[in-house]
C-alpha positions in Angstrom: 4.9 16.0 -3.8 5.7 18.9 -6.3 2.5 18.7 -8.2 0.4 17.9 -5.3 1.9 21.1 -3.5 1.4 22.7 -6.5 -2.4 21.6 -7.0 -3.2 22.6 -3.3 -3.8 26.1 -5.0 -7.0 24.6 -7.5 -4.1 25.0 -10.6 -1.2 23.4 -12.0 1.1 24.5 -14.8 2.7 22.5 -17.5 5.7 23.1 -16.1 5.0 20.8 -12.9 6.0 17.6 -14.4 9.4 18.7 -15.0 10.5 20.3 -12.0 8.8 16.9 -10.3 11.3 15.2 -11.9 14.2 17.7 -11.4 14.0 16.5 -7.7 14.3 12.9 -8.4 16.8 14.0 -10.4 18.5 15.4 -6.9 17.6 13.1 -4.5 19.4 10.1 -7.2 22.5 12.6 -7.0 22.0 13.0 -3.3 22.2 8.7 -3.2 25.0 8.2 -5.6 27.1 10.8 -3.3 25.8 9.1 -0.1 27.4 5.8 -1.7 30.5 7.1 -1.9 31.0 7.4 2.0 29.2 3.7 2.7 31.1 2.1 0.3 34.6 3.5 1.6 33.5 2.2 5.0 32.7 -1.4 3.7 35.7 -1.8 2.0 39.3 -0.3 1.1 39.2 1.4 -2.5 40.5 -0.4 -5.1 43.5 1.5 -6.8 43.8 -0.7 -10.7 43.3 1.2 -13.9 40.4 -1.6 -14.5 38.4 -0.5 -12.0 36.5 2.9 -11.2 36.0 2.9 -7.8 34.1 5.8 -6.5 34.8 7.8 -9.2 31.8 6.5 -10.9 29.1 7.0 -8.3 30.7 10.8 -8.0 30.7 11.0 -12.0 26.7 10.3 -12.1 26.0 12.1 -9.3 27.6 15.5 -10.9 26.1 14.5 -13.8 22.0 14.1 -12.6 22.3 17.6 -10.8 23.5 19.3 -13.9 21.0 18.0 -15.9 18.4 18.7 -12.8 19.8 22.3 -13.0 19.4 22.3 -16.6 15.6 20.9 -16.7 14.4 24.0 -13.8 16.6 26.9 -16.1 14.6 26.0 -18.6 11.2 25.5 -16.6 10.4 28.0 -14.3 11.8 31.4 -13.5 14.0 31.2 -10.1 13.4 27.4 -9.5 17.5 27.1 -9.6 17.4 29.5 -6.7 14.9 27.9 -4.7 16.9 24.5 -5.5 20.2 26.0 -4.9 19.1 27.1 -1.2 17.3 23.8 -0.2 20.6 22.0 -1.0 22.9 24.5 0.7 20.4 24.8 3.8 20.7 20.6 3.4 24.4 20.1 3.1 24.7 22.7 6.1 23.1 21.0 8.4 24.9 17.5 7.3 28.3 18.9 8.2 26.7 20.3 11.7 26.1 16.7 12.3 29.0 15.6 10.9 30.7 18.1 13.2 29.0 16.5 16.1 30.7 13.0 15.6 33.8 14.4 16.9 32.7 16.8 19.7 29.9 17.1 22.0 26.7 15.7 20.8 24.2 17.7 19.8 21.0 18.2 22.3 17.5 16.8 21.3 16.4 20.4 20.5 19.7 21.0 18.5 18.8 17.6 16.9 15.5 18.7 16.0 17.2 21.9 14.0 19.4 19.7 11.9 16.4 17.6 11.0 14.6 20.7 10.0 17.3 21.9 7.9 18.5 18.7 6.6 15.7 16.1 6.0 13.1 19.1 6.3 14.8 21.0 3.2 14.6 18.4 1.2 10.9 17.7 1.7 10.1 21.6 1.7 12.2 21.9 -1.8 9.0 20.4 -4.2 6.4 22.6 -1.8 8.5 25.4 -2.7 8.5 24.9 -6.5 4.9 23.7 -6.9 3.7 27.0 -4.7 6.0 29.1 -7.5 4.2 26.9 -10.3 1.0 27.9 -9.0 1.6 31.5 -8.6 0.7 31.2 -4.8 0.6 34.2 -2.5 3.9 34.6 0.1 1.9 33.2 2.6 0.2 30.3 1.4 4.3 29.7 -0.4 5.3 30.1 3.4 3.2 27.9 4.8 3.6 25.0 2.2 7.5 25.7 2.9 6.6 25.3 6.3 4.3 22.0 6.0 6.9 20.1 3.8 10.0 21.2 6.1 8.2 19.6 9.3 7.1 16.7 7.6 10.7 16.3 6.5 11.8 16.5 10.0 9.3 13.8 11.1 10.1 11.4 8.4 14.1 11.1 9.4 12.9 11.0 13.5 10.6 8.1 12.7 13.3 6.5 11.3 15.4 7.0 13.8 12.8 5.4 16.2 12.4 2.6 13.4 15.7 2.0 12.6 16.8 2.3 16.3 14.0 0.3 17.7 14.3 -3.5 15.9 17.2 -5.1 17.6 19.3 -6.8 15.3 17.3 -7.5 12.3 16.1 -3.6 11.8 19.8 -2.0 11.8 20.4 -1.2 8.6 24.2 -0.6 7.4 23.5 2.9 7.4 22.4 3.0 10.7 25.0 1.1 11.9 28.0 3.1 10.1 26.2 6.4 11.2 26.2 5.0 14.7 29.9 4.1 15.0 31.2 7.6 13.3 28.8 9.2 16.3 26.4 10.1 14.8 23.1 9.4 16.8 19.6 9.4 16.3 17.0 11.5 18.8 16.2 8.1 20.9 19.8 8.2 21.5 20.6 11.5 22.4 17.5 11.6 24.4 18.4 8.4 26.6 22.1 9.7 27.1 21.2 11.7 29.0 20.3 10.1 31.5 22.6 10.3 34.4 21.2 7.0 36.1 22.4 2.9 35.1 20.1 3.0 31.8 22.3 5.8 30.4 25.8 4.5 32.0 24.6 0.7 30.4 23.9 3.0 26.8 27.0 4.6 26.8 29.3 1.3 27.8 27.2 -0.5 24.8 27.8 2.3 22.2 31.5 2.3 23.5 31.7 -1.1 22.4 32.1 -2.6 18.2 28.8 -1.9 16.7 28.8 -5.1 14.9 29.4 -7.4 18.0 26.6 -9.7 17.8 24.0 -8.6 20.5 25.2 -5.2 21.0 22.5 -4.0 18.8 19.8 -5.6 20.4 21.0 -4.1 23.9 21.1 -0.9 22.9 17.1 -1.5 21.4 16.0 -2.9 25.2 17.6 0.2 26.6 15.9 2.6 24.6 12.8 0.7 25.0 12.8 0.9 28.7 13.5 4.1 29.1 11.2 5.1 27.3 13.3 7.0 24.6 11.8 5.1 21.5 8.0 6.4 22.6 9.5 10.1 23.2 11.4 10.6 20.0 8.2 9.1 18.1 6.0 12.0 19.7 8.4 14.7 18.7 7.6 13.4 15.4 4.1 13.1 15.9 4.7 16.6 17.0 6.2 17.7 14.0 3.1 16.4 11.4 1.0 18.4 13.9 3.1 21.5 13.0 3.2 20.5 9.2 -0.8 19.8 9.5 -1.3 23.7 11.4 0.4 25.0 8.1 -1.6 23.1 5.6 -4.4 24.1 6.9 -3.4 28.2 5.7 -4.0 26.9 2.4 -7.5 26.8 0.6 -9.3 24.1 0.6 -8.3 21.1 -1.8 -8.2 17.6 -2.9 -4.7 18.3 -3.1 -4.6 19.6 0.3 -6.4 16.3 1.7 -3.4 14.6 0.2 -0.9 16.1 1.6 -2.9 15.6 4.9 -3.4 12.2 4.3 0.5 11.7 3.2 1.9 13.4 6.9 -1.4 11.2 8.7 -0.4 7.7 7.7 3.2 8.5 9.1 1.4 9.1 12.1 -0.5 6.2 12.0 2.1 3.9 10.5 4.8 4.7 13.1 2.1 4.4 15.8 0.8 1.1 15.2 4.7 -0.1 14.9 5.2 1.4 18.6 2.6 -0.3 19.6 3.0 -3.7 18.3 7.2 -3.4 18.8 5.6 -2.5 22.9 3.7 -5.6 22.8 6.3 -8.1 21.5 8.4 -7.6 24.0 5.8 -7.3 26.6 5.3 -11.3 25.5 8.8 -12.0 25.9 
């Protein structure tokens, strides 16, 4: 996505290869962190001089930012600043959700500004840098910030509706730890809070052990019927439109059709999964 961003301008610098790869470079960092967290929750640590632990996931992912630092001091004037914000603005938003697991959960719009910040940083970090490799105006940076940050947003709602929407064999352990620390996706929020049986039934189910066999696949009928799965998926529909409004402030491109076509086939993805997920169960 750097270089493409970067390229929506007509040029590219030599630069753009290595600031491509001081993202990777964060978002492996950003895993091996994650890991830490899952792997507590799967099983207790174990304490024995012979054996790491967690210690080593942390170790690499300390280590891949440094050297990601490193590569974008050495590549481009103020790309460490532009990196240094998108992972505050990112980590910021991660504890607001975190914050959210033990107090009142956050409301679909308040849900929508964490995305923005959290997922959406990420994604608007390599628009950022390629607009600063290309020597963009402030408004065409702006508006490729702008484009990546929605997009980001829409990617981690469409997997909320994904990852929500399965049953049983979609849940992935992720989604299911998230779930039992509290912390729920938009079809979630969105059918609690209803105040008739559906959202009473919702919050008796999410009351219950997340790994109870059929509790999962409850929880997907509910959010199915009312209607919560198809609403969340249009807020991210919503968002690409946003991202697509911005991308069109920039002159015209291949590079620009890319990034079109990259936010469109979410669209159409998600949309054909809706529809066939509707239809299954229509059959049953």
């Amino acid at each position: 996505m750097t270089t493409s961003a970067g390229r929506s301008a007509g040029s590219m610098k030599p630069h753009a290869p290595a600031l491509a790869a001081v993202v990777e470079l964060g978002y492996l960092a950003m895993l091996a962190h994650l890991s830490v967290a899952a792997d507590a929750k799967r099983r207790p640590p174990l304490a024995t001089s012979a054996n790491w632990g967690n210690m080593f996931s942390v170790i690499i992912g300390d280590f891949l930012l440094a050297h990601g630092y490193d590569i974008a001091a050495r590549s481009a004037e103020g790309a460490t600043r532009v990196i240094a914000h998108s992972l505050a603005s990112a980590c910021e938003s991660r504890v607001r959700e975190m914050r959210s697991a033990t107090g009142a959960a956050p409301t679909p719009p308040q849900y929508e500004e964490i995305a923005l910040g959290k997922t959406g940083a990420l994604f608007e970090l390599p628009c950022l840098l390629g607009a600063r490799l290309a020597g963009m105006t402030v408004a065409e940076t702006d508006a490729l910030g702008a484009y990546g940050r929605h997009f980001g947003a829409a990617v981690q709602i469409a997997e909320d509706v994904t990852s929500l929407g399965g049953g049983d064999r979609e849940f992935s352990l992720s989604t299911a730890t998230d779930v039992e620390d509290g912390l729920y996706g938009l079809p979630l929020l969105l059918a609690l809070q209803r105040l008739d049986d559906d959202g009473a039934r919702l919050r008796a189910l999410l009351a219950r052990p997340w790994r109870q066999p059929g509790v999962r696949r409850q929880v997907s009928l509910v959010l199915e019927r009312t209607g919560a799965l198809d609403a969340a998926f249009l807020t991210a529909r919503a968002h690409v439109d946003r991202a697509l409004a911005f991308l069109e402030r920039l002159p015209a491109s291949t590079a620009r059709e890319a990034l079109r076509a990259t936010a469109d086939r979410l669209v159409v993805r998600g949309g054909r999964r809706r529809s066939l997920e509707s239809a299954l169960r229509r059959a049953r």
